[in-house]
C-alpha positions as CSV (number, residue, x, y, z in Angstrom):
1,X,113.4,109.1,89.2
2,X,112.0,109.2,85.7
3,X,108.2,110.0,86.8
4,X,109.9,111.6,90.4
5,X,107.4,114.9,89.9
6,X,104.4,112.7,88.9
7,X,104.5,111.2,92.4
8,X,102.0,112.8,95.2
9,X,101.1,110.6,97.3
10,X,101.8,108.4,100.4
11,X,105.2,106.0,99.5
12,X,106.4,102.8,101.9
13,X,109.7,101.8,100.6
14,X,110.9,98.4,100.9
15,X,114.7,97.9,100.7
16,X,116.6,94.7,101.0
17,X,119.9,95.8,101.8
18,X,121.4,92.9,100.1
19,X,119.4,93.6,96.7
20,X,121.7,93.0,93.7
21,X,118.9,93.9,91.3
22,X,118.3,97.6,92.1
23,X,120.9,99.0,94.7
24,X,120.1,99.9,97.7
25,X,121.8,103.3,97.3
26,X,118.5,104.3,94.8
27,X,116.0,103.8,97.5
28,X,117.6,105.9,99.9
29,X,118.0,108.5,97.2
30,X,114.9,108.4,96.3
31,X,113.2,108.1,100.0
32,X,115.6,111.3,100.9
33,X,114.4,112.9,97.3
34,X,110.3,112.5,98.4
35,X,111.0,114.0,101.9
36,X,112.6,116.9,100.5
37,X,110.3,117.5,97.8
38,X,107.0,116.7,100.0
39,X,108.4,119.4,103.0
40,X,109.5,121.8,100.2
41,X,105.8,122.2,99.2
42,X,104.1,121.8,102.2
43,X,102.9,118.9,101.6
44,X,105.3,116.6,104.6
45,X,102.4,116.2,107.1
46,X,99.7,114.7,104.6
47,X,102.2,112.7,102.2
48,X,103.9,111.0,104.1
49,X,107.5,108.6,103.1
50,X,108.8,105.8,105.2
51,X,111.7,103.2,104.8
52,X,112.5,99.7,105.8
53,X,115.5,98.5,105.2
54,X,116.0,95.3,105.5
55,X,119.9,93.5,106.2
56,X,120.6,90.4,104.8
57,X,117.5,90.4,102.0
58,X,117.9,90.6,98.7
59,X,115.2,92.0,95.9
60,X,112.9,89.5,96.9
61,X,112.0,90.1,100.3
62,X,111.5,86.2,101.8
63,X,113.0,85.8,104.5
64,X,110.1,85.3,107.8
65,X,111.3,88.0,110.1
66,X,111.5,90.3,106.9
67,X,107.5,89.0,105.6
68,X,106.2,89.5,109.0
69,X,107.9,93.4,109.3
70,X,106.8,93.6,105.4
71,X,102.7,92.7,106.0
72,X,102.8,94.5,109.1
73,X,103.9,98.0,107.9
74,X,102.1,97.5,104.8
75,X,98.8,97.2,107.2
76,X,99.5,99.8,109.2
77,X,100.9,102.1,106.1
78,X,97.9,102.0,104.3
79,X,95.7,102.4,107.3
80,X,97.2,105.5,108.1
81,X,97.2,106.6,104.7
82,X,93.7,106.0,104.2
83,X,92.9,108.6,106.5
């Protein structure tokens, strides 16, 4: 949340729901944060935040359901974000 203003652009977050590095409770914070703060300036349709939350991973996303969901909404992410 340190650099939270700096940020103006598309964001994918990646939670594993089992994380006991960061908890899972910040990326939901900070998912709900962007939304607000990207609708608050107009900015919601162009900038656009999504989530995946993942049960039974951990910070290290490895498991193969969770790498297959992981490569495809990074592909189609950053297709969409690329215009």
């Amino acid at each position: 949340m340190r650099y939270f203003d700096a940020i103006h652009v598309p964001v994918l977050l990646l939670i594993g729901k089992a994380d006991r590095r960061v908890a899972p409770t910040q990326g939901t914070e900070f998912y709900h944060a962007l939304k607000a703060k990207y609708a608050k300036s107009g900015e919601g349709e162009e900038k656009q935040v999504e989530m995946l939350i993942f049960d039974g991973e951990g910070h290290p996303l490895e498991g193969v359901e969770a790498s297959k969901i992981v490569f495809e909404a990074m592909r189609d992410f950053l297709a969409q974000a690329r215009g």
